[in-house]
N, C-alpha and C positions, 0 to 999 in steps of 0.2 A: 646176575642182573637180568630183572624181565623185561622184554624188548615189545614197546605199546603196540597195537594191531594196527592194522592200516587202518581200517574206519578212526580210529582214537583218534590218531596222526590230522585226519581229515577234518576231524571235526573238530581240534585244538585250533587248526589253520582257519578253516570258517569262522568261530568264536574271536578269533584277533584278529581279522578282519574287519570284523561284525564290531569289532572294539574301536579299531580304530577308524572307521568311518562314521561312527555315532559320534567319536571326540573330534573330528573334522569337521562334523556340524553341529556339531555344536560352540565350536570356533569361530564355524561363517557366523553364527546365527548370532554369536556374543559381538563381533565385529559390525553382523547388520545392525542390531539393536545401538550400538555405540554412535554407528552413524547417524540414525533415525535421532537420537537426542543431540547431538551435536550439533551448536545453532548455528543457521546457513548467513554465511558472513556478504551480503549485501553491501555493493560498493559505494563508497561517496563520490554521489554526482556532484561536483559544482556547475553554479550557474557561468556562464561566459557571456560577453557581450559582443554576441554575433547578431548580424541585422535581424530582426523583430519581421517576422511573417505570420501569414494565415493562411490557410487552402479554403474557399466558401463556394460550393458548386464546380470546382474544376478549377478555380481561377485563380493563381496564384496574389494575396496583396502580400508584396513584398515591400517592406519601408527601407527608403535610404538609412547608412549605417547611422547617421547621428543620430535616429531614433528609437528609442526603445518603449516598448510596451509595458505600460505600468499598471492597468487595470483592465483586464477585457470582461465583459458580459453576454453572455450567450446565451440564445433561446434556440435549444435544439427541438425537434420534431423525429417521435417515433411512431407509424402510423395515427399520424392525427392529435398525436399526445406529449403537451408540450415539458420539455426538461430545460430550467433554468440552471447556467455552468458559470459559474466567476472566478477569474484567477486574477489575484493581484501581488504585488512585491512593491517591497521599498525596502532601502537601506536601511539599518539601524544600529543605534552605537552597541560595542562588547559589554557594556553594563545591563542592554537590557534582554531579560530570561524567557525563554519558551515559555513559562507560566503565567509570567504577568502578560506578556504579548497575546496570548493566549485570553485570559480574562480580559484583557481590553478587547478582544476579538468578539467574547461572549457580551460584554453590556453592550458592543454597537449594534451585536442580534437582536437583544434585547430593545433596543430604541426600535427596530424595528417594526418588531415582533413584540410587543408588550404580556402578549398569553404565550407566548413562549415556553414549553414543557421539555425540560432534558430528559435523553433517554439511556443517552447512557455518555461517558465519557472514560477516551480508553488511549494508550501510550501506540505509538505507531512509528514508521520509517516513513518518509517523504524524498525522494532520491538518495536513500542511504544514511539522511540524517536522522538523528531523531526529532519524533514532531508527535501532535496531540490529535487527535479526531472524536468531534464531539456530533452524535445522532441527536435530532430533537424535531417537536414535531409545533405548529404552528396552523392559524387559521386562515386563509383565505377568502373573506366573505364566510359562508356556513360551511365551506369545506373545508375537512383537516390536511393537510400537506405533511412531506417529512423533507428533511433539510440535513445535511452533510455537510463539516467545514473539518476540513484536514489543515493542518499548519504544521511548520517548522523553521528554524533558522538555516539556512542552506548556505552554505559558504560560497565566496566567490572566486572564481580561475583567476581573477586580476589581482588579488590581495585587497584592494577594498573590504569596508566593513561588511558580516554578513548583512544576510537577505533574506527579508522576512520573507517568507513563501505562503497563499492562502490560496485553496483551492475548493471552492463550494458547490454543492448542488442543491434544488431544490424540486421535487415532484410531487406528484398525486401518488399517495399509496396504495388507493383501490383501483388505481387503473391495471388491468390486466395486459396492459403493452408492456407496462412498464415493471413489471415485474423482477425482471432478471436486469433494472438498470443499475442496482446499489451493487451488482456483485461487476458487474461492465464497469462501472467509476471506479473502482478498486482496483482493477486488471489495468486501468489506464494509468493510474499513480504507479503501479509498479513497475512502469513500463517506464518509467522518470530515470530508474535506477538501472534498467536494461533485463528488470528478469522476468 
């Protein structure tokens, strides 16, 4: 029997080494990729009927609890540049669908908005639920605007019927304030769900 040289020895131990740290990553790398496609499971927020507030300058309007907010309209200001925000809810029975809620949402833009251009319409989460968001752009006198309306049925923590959820914006698209406010309105809906 011939008996392999120490170099041999050496370099059999390097090679399966060299083997098995290449199938260890390529392990992680099948595990990372798994994860990467894995879809990230966002919780359902329900709504609760705690007292209805608002912070405006520092100052808290806090409403007694028998009050709830059912429609707010806001004119936000970012250096001089104004962003219209509307959030509204109402109850609605189990019969009626994210889509038809949704198309009645779109012909009240429409009443509007009569020049009214969609730009795109696309499937979304709204505190975990699912819900619709429809991009579209509109005239203001001679100027164009763009418009955002996210919706979903959002369940309730009391067991009541859901709740229609509507959450819109409306800004100047050439304004350079406003640039980074579609991707801001976004980060804020996700922040419904906690993520």
């Amino acid at each position: 029997m011939r008996r392999t040289s120490m170099y041999d020895r050496i370099s059999e131990q390097r090679l399966a080494r060299e083997a098995l740290e290449k199938q260890q990553a390529d392990q992680a790398l099948a595990e990372a990729e798994a994860l990467a496609l894995a879809p990230v499971v966002v919780p359902v927020v329900p709504m609760t009927e705690s007292p209805s507030s608002f912070n405006f300058g520092g100052f808290n309007f806090a409403f007694p609890a028998c009050f709830s907010i059912q429609n707010l309209t806001l004119t936000l200001d970012q250096n001089g540049e104004p962003v219209e925000v509307s959030v509204r809810r109402r109850t609605v029975s189990e019969q009626q669908t994210l889509e038809l809620l949704f198309d009645e949402a779109i012909a009240a833009l429409r009443q509007s908005h009569p020049q009214m251009r969609i730009i795109r319409k696309r499937e979304c989460l709204l505190a975990g639920s699912p819900a619709l968001a429809l991009d579209y752009r509109f005239n203001v006198g001679h100027s164009d605007h763009h418009g955002r309306l996210v919706a979903g049925l959002v369940p309730h923590a009391g067991g009541i019927a859901p709740q229609w959820l509507s959450i819109g914006c409306k800004v100047d698209p050439n304004s350079e304030a406003l640039s980074q406010w579609l991707l801001q309105f976004d980060q804020m809906l996700d922040g419904l769900a906690g993520v």
